[in-house]
C-alpha positions as CSV (number, residue, x, y, z in Angstrom):
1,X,32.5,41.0,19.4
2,X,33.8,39.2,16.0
3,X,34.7,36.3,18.4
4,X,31.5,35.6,19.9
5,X,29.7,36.4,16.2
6,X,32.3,33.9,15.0
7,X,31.0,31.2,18.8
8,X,27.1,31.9,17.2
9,X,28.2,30.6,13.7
10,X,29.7,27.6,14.8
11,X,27.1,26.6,17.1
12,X,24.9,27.0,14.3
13,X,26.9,24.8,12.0
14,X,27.1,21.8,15.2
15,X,22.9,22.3,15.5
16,X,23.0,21.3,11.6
17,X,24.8,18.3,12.1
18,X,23.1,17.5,15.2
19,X,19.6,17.8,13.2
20,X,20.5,14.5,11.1
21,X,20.5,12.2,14.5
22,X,17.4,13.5,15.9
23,X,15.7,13.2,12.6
24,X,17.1,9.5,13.2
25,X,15.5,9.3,16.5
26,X,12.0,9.7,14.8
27,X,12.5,7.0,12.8
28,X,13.5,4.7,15.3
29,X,10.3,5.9,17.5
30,X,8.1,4.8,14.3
31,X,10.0,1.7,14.4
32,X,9.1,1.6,18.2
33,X,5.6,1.8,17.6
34,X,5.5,-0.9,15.3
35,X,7.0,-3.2,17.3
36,X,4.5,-2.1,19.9
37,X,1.8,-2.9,18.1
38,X,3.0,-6.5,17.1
39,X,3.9,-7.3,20.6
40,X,0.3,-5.9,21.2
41,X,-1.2,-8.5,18.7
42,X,0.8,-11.4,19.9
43,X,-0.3,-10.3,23.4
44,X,-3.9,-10.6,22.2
45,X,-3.7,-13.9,20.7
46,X,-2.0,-15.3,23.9
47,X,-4.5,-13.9,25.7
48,X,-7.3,-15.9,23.7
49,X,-5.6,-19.1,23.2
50,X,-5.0,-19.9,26.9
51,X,-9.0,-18.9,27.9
52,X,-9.5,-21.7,24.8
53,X,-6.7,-23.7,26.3
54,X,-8.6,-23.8,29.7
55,X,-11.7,-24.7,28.9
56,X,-10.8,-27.3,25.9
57,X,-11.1,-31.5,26.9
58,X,-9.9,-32.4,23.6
59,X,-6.3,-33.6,23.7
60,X,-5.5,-32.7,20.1
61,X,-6.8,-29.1,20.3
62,X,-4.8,-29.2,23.6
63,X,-1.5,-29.8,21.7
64,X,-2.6,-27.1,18.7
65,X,-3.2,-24.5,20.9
66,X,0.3,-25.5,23.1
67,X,2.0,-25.1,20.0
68,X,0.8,-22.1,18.4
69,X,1.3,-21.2,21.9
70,X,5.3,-21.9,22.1
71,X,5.2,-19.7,18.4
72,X,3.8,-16.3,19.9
73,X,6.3,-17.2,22.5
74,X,9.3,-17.2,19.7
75,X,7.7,-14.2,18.1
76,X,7.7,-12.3,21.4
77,X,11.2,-13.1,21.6
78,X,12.1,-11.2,18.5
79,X,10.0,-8.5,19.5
80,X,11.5,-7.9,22.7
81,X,15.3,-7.8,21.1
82,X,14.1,-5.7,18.4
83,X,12.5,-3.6,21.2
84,X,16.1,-3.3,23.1
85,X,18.1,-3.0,20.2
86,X,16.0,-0.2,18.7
87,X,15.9,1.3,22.5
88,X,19.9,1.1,22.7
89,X,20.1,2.6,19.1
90,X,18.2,5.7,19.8
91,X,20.1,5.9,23.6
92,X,23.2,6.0,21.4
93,X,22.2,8.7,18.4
94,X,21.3,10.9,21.6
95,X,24.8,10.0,22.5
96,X,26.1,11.5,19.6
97,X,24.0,14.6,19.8
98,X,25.1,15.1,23.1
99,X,29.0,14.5,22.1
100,X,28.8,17.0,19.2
101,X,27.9,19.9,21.8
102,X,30.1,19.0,24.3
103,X,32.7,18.7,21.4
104,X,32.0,22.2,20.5
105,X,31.5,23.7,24.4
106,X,34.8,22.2,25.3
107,X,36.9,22.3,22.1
108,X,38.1,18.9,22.2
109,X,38.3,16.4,19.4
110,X,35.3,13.6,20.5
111,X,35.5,12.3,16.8
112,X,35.8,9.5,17.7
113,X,33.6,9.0,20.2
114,X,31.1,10.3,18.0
115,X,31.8,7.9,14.7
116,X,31.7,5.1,17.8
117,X,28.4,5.6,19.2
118,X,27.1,6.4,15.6
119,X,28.8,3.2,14.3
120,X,27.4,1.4,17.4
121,X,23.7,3.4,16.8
122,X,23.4,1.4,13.0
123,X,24.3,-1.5,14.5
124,X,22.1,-1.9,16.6
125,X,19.3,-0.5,14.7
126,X,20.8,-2.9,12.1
127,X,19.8,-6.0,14.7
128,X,16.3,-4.5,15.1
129,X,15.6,-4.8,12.0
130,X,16.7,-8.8,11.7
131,X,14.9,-9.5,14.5
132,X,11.7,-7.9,13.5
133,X,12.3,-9.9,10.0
134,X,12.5,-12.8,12.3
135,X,9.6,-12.3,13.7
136,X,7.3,-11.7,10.7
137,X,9.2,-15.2,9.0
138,X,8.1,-16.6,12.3
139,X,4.8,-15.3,11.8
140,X,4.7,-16.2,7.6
141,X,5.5,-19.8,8.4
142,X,3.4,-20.0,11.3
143,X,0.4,-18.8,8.8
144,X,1.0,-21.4,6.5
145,X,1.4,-24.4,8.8
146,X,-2.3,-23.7,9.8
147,X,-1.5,-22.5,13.2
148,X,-3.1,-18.7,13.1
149,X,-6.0,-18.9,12.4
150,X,-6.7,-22.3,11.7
151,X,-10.2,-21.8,12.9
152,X,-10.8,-18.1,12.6
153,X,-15.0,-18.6,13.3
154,X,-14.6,-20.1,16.4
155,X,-12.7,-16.2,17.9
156,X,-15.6,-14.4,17.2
């Protein structure tokens, strides 16, 4: 009886350590649905620029519209290996919820393992997070060249 009381208590302590992770995992689906949205907004604009693209003679509006064009392209870029990265992060912190149970079920030492995957887990979350910088420079310098919005009245 003390032995399975004794089994209760240190599942109890693993769930505690397990909660830190998952509360990770939210963070990283917030960070998800930002990148969502921008890639929604990019979407958008791409959208809108090649209907403007098709039905625009002038050559130099052409070219505009080509390069702001090749910029949401760069911007999806960033988007879709913060997307990954952030995707792999959260894949690995499950890892490491998964590896603290089986730690505790099987009584073997999966330290390392664990520290791995975390390791691994900021990493990539890490890389997220440069690449979504990357894509808001991308989007700062793009503003101030002229190219978003340059003409903002003729979208509505």
């Amino acid at each position: 009886m003390q032995d399975s009381a004794l089994h209760i208590l240190t599942m109890a302590k693993v769930i505690q350590t397990a909660v830190a992770p998952v509360f990770l995992i939210t963070g990283i689906a917030a960070t998800l649905g930002v990148l969502s949205n921008r890639l929604a907004r990019i979407i958008d604009r791409t959208r809108l620029l090649d209907k403007r693209l098709k039905r625009t003679l002038d050559e130099a509006e052409k070219i505009s519209l080509q390069k702001e064009m090749r910029t949401l392209l760069k911007r999806s870029r960033c988007i879709h290996v913060a997307f990954t990265a952030s995707v792999l992060s959260a894949l690995l912190v499950c890892g490491v919820v998964m590896l603290l149970f089986v730690s505790h079920l099987h009584t073997t030492d999966l330290a390392v393992a664990i520290a791995s995957c975390f390791i691994a887990a900021m990493a990539m979350l890490i890389g997220a997070f440069f690449a979504l910088l990357g894509e808001i420079f991308l989007t700062t310098r793009s503003m101030h060249r002229g190219l978003i919005f340059a003409d903002f009245s003729q979208d509505e």
